[in-house]
N, C-alpha and C positions, 0 to 999 in steps of 0.2 A: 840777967834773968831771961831778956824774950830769946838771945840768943843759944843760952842751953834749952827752951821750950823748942825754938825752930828744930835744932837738933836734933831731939827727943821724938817730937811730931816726923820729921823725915828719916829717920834710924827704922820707926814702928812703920810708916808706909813702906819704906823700901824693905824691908823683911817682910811685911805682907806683900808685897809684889814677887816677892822671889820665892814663898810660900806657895802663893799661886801656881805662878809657873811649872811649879812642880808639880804642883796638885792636877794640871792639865795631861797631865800623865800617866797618872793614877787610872782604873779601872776598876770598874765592879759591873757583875752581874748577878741580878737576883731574880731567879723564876719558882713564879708557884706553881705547879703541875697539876691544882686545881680547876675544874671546870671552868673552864673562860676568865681565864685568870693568867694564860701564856700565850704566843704571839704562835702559835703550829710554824709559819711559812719562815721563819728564822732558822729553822731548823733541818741538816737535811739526815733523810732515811736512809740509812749505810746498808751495804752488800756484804757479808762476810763472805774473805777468798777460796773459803771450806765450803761453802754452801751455795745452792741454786736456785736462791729464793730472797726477796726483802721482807725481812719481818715488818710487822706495823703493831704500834702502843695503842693501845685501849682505854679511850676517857673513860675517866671515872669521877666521882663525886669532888673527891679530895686527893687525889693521885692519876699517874699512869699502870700500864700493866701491859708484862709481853702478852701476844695472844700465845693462850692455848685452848687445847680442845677441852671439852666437859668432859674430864675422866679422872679419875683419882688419883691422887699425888703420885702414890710409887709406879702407877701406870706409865704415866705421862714423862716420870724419869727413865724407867726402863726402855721405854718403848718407842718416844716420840722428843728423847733431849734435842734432834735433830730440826725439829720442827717447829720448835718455839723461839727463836733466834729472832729477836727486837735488838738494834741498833739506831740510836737518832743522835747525832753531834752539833751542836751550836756552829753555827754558817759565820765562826772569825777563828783568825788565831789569837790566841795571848801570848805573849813575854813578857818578859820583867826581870826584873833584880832576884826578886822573890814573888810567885804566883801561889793561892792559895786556894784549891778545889774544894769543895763540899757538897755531901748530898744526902741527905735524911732517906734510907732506903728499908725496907723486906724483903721477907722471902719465906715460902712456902715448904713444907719437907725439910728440904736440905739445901739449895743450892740456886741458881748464883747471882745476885745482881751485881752489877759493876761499872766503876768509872773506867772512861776509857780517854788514853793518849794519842794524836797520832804526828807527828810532823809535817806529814804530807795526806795528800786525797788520791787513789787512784781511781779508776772507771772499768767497769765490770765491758765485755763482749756486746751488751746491752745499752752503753754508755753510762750505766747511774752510775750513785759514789759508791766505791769498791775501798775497804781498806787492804793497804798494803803493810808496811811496817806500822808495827803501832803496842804501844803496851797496857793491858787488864790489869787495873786494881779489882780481885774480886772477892768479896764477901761471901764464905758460906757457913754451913754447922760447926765447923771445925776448924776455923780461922780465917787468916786474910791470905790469897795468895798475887803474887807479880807476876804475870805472865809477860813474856817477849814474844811477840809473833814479829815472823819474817818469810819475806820471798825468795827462796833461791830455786835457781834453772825452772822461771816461770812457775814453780810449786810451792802451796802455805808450808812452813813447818813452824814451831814453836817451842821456847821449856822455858822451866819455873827458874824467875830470876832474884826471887827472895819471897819468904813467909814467916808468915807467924800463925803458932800453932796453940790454939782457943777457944773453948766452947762460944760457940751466939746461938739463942735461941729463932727458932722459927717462929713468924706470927709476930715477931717485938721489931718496932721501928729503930734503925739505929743511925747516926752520922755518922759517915765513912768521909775522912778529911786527910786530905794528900795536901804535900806542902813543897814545891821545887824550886829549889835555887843552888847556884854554883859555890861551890867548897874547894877552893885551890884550884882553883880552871876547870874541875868538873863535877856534871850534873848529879844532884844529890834529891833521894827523894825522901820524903819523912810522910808514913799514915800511920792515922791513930782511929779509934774506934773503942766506943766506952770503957776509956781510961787505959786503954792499950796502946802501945810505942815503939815503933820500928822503922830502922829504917836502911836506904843502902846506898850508894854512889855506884853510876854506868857512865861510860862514856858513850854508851847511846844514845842516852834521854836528850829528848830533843829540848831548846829553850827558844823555842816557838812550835806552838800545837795546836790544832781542832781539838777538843774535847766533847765528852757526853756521857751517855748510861747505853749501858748493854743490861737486857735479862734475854740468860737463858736456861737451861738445862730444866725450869720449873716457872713455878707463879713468880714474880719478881717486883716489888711497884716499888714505886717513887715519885717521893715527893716535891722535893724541889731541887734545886741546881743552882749552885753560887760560887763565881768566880772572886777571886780579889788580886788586884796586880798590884804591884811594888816598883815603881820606876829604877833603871838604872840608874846610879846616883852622876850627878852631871858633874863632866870634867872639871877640875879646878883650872881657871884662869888666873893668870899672871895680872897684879893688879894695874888699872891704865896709872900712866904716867900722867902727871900733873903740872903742867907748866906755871910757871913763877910769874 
């Protein structure tokens, strides 16, 4: 009897030990974008390759928000999409087995807030952080779409790398939730958005990235940001040998 107890007692330690271990692996990140409620200096303020300016996010009560000017919606889309360009990425990368994005976002008019991926950081003529290759989950009137942006012979270019095509309203909060992990050797993205499911495989998508939110083309806020990683699962070892 005590010798199946010892057992029993060292079987539940050592699986909570190797539970652990695993667990030290694990990741998560949870920001509120609420007034004094995020850490700002974790975070840095990115350069788009298209533009000659750092956008800056605007505290607010209970969110952030790209800046724009005081002028009214269809103004500010026709006239000024150029100029309302907020970019801020979390200062790590992730990987994992499976990594898990979310972000409770709006949006004003029509158009865009958006997660964003990148594998790498470049640096603008100015030295801040410049993106280089990197891809747009973004949210608008009319659905979700993937954008690829890329550098070639030193100049942006870009196109659409999957969508899905669905009314969201303007003014309603919604979770925009991307999901990456490998599928036969390659990168597999999966987003969904109230009750919506799509998704594609690239053998671009990086599985190590900077992420964060972009608003642009109009008003855009957000409110929070959460990562969750999934370790890769650890190699199986050959059991030790046990001498007599």
């Amino acid at each position: 009897m005590q010798r199946m107890m010892k057992k029993t007692l060292f079987g539940g330690v050592l699986f909570l030990l190797l539970s652990g271990a695993s667990m030290l692996f694990s990741e998560e990140l949870n920001v509120n974008f609420a007034r004094d409620k995020w850490d700002r200096s974790k975070w840095l303020e990115v350069k788009s390759p298209r533009l000659n300016y750092v956008g800056k996010m605007v505290q607010k009560e209970d969110h952030i928000i790209n800046w724009t000017p005081d002028l009214p919606d269809e103004v500010i889309f026709k006239k000024h999409s150029n100029d309302v360009y907020s970019c801020i990425m979390y200062d790590k990368f992730f990987s994992g087995r499976k990594v898990e994005i979310r972000s409770k976002m709006s949006f004003d008019h029509r158009m865009a807030p958006l997660i964003v991926l990148a594998g790498e950081m470049g640096k603008s003529r100015e030295n801040v952080p410049e993106l280089s290759e990197h891809f747009e989950i973004v949210l608008y009137d009319q659905g979700i779409n993937v954008w690829h942006h890329m550098i070639r012979d030193g100049k942006p270019f870009w196109h659409k790398a999957a969508f899905l095509k669905t009314p969201y309203e303007k003014g309603k909060i919604y979770e925009l939730k991307i999901v990456l992990e490998k599928s036969k050797g390659i990168m597999q993205m999966t987003i969904e958005c109230d009750g919506k499911v799509f998704g594609y495989q690239d053998e671009a998508l990086p599985d190590k990235f900077l992420t964060g939110v972009i608003g642009c083309e109009g008003r855009c806020r957000f409110y929070d940001f959460n990562v969750k990683t999934i370790p890769e699962k650890a190699a199986k070892k050959a059991p030790a040998k046990v001498k007599k």
